[in-house]
DRENDO-1510 file (C-alpha; in Angstrom, 1 decimal, always signed):
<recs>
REC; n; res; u; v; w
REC; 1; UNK; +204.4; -104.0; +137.9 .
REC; 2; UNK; +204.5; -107.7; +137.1 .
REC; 3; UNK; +205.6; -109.1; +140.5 .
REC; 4; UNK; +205.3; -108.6; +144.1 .
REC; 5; UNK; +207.3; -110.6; +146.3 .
REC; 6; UNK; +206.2; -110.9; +149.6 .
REC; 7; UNK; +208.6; -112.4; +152.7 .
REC; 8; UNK; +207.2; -112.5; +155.9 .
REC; 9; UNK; +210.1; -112.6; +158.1 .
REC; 10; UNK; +210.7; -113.4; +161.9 .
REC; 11; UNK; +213.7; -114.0; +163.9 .
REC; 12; UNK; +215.7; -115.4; +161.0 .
REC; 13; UNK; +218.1; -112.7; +159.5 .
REC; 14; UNK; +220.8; -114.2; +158.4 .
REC; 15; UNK; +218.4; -116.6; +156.1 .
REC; 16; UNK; +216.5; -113.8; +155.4 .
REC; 17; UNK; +219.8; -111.4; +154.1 .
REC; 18; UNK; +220.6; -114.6; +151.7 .
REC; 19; UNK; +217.4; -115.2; +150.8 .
REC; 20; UNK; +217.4; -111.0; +149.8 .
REC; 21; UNK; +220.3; -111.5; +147.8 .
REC; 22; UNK; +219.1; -113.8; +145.7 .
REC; 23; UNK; +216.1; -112.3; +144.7 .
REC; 24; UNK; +218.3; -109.4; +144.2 .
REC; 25; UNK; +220.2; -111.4; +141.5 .
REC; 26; UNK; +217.1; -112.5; +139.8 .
REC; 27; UNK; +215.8; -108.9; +139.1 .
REC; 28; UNK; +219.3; -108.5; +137.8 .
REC; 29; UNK; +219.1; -112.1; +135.9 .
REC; 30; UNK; +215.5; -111.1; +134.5 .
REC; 31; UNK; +215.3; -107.6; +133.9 .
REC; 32; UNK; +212.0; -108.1; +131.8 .
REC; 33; UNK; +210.0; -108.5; +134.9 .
REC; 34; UNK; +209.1; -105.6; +136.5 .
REC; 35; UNK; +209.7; -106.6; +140.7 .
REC; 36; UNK; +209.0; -105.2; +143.9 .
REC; 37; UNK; +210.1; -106.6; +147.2 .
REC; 38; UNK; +208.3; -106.1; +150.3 .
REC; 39; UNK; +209.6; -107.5; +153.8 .
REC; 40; UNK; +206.9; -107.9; +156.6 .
REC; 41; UNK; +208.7; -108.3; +159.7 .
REC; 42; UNK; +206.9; -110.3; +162.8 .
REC; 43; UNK; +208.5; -108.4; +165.6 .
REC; 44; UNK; +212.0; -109.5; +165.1 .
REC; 45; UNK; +214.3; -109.2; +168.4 .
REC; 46; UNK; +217.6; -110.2; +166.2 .
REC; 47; UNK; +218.0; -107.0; +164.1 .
REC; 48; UNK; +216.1; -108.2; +161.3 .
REC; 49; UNK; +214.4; -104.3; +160.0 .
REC; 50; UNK; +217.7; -103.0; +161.2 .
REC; 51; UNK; +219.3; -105.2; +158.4 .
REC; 52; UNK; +216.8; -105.0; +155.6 .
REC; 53; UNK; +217.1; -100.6; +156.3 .
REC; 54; UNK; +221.2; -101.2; +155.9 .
REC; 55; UNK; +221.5; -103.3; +153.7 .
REC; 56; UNK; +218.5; -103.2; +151.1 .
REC; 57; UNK; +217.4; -99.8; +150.7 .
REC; 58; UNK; +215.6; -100.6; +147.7 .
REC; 59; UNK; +213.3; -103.0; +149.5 .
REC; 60; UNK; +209.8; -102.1; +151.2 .
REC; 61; UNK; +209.9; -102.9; +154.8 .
REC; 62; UNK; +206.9; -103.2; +157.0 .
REC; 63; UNK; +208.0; -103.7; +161.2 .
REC; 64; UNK; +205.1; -104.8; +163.1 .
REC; 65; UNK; +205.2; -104.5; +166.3 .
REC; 66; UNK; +203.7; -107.7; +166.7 .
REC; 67; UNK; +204.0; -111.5; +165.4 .
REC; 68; UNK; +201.7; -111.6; +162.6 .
REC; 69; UNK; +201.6; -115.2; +161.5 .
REC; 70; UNK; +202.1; -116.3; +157.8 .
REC; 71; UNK; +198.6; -115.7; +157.0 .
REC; 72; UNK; +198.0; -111.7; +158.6 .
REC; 73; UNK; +201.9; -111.3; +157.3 .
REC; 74; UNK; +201.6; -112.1; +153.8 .
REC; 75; UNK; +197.5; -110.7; +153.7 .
REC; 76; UNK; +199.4; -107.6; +154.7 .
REC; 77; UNK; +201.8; -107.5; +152.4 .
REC; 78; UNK; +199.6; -108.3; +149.2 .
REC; 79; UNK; +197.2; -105.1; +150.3 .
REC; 80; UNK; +200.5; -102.9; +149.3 .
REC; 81; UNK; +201.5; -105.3; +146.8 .
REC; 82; UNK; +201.3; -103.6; +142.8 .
REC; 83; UNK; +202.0; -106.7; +141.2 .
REC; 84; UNK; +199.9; -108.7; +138.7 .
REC; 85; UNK; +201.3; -111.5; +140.3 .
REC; 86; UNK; +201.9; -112.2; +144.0 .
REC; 87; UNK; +205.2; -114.3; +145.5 .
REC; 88; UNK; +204.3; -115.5; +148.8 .
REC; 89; UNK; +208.0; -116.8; +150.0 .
REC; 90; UNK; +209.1; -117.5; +153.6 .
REC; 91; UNK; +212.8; -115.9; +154.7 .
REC; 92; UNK; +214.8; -119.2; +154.8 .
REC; 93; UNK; +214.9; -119.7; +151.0 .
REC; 94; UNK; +216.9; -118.9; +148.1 .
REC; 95; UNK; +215.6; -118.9; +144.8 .
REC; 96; UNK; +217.5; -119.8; +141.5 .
REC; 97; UNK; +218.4; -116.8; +139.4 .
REC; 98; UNK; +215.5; -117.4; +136.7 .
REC; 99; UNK; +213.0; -119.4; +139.1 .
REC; 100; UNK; +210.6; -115.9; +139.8 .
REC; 101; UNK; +211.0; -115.1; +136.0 .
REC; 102; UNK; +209.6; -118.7; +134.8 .
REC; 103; UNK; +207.0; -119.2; +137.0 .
REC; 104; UNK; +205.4; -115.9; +135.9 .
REC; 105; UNK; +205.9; -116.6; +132.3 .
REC; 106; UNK; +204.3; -119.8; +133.2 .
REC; 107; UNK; +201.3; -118.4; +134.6 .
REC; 108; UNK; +201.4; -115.8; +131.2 .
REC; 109; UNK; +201.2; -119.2; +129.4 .
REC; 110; UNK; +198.5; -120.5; +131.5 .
REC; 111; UNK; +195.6; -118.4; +132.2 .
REC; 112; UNK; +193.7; -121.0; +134.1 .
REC; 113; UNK; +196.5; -121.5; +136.2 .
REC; 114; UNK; +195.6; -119.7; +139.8 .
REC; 115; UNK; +198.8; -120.8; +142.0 .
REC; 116; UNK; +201.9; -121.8; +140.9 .
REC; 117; UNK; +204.6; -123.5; +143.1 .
REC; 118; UNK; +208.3; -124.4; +142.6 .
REC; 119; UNK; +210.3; -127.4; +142.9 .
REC; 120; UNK; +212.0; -126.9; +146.7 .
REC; 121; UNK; +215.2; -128.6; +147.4 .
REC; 122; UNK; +216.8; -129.4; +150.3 .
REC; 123; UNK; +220.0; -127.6; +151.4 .
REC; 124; UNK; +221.7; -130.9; +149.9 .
REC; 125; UNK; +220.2; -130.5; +146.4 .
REC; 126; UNK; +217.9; -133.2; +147.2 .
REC; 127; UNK; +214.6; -132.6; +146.5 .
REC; 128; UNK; +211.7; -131.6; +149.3 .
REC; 129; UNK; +208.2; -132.8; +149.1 .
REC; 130; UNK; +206.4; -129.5; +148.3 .
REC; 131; UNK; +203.2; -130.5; +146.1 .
REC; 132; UNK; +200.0; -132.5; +148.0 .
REC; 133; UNK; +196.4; -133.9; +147.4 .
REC; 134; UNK; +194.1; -132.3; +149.8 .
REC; 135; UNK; +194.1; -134.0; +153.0 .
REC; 136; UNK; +191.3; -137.2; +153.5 .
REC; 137; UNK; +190.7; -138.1; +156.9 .
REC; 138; UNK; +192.9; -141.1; +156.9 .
REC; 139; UNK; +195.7; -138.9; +156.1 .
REC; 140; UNK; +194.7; -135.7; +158.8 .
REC; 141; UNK; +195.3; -139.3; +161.7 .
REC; 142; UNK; +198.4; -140.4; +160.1 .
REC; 143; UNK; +200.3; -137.3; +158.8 .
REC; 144; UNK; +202.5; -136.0; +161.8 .
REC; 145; UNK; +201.5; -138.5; +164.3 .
REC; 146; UNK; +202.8; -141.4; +166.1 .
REC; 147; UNK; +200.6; -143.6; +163.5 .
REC; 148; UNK; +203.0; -141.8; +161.1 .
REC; 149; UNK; +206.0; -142.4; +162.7 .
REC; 150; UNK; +205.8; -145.8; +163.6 .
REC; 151; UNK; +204.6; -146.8; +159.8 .
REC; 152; UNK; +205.9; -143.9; +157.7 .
REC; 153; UNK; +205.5; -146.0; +154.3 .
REC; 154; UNK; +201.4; -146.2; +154.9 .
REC; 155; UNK; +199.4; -145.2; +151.6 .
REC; 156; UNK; +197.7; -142.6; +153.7 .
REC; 157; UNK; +200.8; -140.4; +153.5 .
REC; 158; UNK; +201.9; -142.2; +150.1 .
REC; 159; UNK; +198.8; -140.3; +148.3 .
REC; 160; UNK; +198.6; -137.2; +150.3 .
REC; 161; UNK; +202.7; -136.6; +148.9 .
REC; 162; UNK; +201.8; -137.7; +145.7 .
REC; 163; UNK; +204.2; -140.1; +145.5 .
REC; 164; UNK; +202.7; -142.2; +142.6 .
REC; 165; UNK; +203.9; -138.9; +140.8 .
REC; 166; UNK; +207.5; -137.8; +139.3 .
REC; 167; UNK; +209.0; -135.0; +141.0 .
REC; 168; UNK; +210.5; -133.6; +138.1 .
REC; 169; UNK; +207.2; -133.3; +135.9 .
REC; 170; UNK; +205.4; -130.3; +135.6 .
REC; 171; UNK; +202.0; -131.5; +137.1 .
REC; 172; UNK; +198.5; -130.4; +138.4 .
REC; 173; UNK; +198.1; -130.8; +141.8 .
REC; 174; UNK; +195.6; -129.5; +144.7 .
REC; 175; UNK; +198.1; -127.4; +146.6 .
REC; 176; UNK; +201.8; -126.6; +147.1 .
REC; 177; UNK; +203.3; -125.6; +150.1 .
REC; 178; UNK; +203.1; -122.1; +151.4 .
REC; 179; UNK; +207.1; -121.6; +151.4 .
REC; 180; UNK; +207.0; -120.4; +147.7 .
REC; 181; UNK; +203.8; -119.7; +145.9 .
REC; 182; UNK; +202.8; -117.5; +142.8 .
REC; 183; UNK; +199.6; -116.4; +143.4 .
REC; 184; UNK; +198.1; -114.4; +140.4 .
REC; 185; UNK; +196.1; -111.5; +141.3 .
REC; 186; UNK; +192.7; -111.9; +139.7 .
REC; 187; UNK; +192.7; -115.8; +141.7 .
REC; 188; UNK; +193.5; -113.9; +144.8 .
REC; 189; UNK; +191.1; -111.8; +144.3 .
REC; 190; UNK; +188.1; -113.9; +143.7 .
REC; 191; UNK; +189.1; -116.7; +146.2 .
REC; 192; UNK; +190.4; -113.6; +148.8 .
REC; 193; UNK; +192.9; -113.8; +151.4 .
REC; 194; UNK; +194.4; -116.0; +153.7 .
REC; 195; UNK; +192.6; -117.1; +156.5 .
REC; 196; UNK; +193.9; -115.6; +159.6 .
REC; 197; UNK; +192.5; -117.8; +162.4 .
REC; 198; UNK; +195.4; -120.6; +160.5 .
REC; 199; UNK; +197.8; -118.0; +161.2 .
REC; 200; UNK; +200.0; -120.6; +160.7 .
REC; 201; UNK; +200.4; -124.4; +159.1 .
REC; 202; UNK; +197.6; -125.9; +156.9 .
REC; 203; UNK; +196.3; -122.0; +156.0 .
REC; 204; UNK; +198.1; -122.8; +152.0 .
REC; 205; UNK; +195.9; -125.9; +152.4 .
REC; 206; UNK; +192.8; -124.0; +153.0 .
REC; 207; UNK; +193.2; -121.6; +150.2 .
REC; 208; UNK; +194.7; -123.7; +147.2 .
REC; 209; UNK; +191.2; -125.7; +148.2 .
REC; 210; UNK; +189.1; -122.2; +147.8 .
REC; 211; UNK; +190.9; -121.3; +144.7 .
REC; 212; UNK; +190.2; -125.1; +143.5 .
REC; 213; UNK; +186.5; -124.8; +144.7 .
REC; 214; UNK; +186.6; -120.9; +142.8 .
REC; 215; UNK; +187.3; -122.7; +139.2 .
REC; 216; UNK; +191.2; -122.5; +139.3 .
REC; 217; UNK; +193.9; -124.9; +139.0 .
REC; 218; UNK; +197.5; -125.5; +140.8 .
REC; 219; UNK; +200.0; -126.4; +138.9 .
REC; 220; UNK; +203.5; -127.4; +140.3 .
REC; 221; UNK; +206.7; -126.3; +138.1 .
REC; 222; UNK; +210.2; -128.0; +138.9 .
REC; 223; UNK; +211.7; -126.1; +136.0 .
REC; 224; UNK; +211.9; -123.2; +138.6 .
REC; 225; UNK; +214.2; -123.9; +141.7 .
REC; 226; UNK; +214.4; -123.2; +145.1 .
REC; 227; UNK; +216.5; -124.0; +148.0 .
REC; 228; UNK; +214.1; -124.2; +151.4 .
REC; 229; UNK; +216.0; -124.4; +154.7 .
REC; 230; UNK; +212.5; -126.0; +156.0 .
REC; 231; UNK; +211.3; -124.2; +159.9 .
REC; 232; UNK; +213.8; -122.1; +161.0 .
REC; 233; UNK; +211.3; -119.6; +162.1 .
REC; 234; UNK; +209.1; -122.0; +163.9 .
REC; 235; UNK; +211.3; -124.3; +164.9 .
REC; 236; UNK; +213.1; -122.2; +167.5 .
REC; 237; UNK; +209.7; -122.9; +169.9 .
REC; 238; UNK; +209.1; -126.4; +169.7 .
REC; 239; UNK; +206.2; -126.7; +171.8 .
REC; 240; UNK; +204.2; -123.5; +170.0 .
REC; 241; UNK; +205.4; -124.7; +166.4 .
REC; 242; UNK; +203.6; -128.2; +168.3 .
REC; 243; UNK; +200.3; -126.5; +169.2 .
REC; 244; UNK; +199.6; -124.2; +165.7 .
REC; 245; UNK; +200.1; -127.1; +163.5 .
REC; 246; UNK; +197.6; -130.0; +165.7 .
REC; 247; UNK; +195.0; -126.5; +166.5 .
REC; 248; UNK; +195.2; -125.9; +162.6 .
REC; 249; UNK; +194.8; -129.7; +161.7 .
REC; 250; UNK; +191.7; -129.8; +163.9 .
REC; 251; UNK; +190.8; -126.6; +162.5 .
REC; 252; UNK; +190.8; -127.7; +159.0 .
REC; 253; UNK; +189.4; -131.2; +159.8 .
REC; 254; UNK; +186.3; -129.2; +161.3 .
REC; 255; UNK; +186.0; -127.1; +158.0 .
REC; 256; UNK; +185.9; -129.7; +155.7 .
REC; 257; UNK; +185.0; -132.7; +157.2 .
REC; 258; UNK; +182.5; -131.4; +160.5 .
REC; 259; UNK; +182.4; -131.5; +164.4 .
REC; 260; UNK; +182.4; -135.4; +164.5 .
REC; 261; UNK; +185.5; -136.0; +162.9 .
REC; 262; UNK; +187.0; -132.7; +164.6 .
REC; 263; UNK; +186.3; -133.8; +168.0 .
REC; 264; UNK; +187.5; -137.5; +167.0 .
REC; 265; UNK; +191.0; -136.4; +165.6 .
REC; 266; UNK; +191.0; -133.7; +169.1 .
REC; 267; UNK; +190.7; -137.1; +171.3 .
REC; 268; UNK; +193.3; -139.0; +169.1 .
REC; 269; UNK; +196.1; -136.8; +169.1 .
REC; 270; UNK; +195.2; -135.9; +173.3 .
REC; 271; UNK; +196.2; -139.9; +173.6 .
REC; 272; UNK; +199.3; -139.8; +171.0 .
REC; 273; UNK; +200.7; -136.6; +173.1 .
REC; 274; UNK; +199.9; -138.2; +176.2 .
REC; 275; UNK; +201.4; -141.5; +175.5 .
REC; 276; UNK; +205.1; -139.2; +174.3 .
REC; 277; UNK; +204.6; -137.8; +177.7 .
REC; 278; UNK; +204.8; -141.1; +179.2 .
REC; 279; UNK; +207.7; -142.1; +177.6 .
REC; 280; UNK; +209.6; -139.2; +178.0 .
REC; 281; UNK; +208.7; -139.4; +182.0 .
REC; 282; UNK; +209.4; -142.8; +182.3 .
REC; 283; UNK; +212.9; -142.1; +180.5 .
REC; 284; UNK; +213.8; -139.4; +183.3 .
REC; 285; UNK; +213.2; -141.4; +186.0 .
REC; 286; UNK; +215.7; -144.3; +185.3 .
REC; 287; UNK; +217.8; -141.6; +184.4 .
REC; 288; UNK; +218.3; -141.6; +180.7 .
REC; 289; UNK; +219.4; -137.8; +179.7 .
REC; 290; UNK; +217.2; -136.2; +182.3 .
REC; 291; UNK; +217.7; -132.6; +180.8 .
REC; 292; UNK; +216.7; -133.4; +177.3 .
REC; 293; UNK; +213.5; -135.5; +179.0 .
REC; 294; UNK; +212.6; -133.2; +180.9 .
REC; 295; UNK; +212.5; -130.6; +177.8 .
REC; 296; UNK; +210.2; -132.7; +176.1 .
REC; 297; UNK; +208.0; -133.7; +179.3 .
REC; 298; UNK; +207.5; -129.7; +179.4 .
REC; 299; UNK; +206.9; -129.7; +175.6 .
REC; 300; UNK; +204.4; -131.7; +175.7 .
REC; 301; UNK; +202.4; -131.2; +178.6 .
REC; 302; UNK; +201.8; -128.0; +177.0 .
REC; 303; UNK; +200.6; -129.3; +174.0 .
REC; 304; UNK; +198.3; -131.7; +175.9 .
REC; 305; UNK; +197.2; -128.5; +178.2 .
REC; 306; UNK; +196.2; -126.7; +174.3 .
REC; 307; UNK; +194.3; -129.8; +173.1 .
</recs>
């Protein structure tokens, strides 16, 4: 078996029957490479194993009974995986007919090559940040923050996007986003899996970093295409979507940088969150869209509760 492609899916099916289909029509488009497709589902409530049974018999389906998170979900799927490589590729994609076929001969060509991600567009065509630099601490206090917000062009964010590179050159880079990455086995392996207290946001982070520290590299591929309708799993709970990413920031920030800075960035994104709760307040009281305000008011009194 050359490839295992693993799609952790919850809650989106009708992204999850397209993005099926066109990994269908790649096995079809590239017959050379021997593929398996295996569907973890989170605890679906919208029919999601009930349409991967229907209508794709000849993939594997796993239904937990539970929400796994991307990193248990895909760690589950590679231990049933056959593959010498391993496709880690979220539900609300579509891949380009030959995309799965040249990123493995890609990582045939390159045997120093660990992880391998794709060029993701937008639904437009346009193309979607998906290659990074591992985080600094200036960037982990400006990336998804007010700070961010209010000064978007900073060179904080600049270098952590890699925007002094071109999108459409095939680059090294320390890590690609966890939508769509080609993992080969022996870097899995030596590196080992995902780590599950991330369960979700910044766990691609942590391992493209162990399989950097392990000897391998990350390359970034825009030959091979795909289409990434970006958080339509997490972005039906806004609040919980809020709470993974800042606990996994702080998370990560403790791992790499220590307690100090951890605690620091904890303090600093308790006063962004609190200042957005202001603001939403102060807009429900004079009256401006109280429903929506008082949404957000909810939303992030929860997050501040989490902090």
């Amino acid at each position: 078996m050359d490839l295992s492609i693993i799609v952790v899916n919850w809650n989106v099916k009708d992204l999850l029957r397209d993005c099926l289909n066109s990994l269908l029509t790649a096995t079809q488009t590239s017959p050379h490479v021997a593929t398996e497709i295996i569907v973890v589902d989170s605890a679906s409530t919208d029919g999601s194993p009930q349409m991967v049974r229907g209508e794709f018999p000849q993939v594997q389906l796993v239904a937990s009974t539970e929400n796994l998170g991307y990193a248990n979900g895909n760690n589950y799927g590679v231990d049933l995986a056959q593959g010498r490589y391993l496709f880690l590729l979220n539900p609300d994609t579509v891949v380009e007919p030959d995309a799965p076929a040249l990123m493995v001969d890609y990582l045939d060509s390159h045997p120093d090559v660990g992880a391998l991600g794709p060029q993701l567009l937008w639904p437009d065509g346009s193309v979607q940040s998906s290659r990074r630099r591992f985080p600094t601490v200036g960037s982990l206090f400006w990336e998804s923050t007010l700070l961010g917000q209010w000064f978007p062009d900073n060179r904080h964010i600049r270098r952590y996007h890699t925007a002094d590179q071109s999108p459409d050159q095939t680059q090294p880079v320390d890590w690609v986003v966890g939508a769509a990455i080609l993992i080969r086995r022996e870097a899995w392996q030596q590196v080992g899996p995902i780590e599950a207290d991330f369960f979700m946001y910044f766990e691609e982070t942590d391992w493209c970093r162990r399989c950097v520290q392990a000897g391998w590299q990350i390359h970034y591929l825009p030959a091979a295409k795909i289409t990434h309708f970006e958080g339509k799993s997490s972005e039906q709970v806004f609040a919980d979507r809020t709470i993974r990413f800042q606990r996994s920031k702080i998370r990560y920030t403790r791992k790499y940088f220590g307690v100090g800075w951890a605690v620091a960035l904890r303090i600093f994104l308790w006063c962004t969150f609190a200042f957005q709760w202001a603001e939403e307040t102060a807009k429900w009281l004079i009256g401006h869209r109280r429903t929506l305000r008082r949404e957000r008011m909810t939303a992030y009194g929860q997050v501040l509760r989490s902090l």
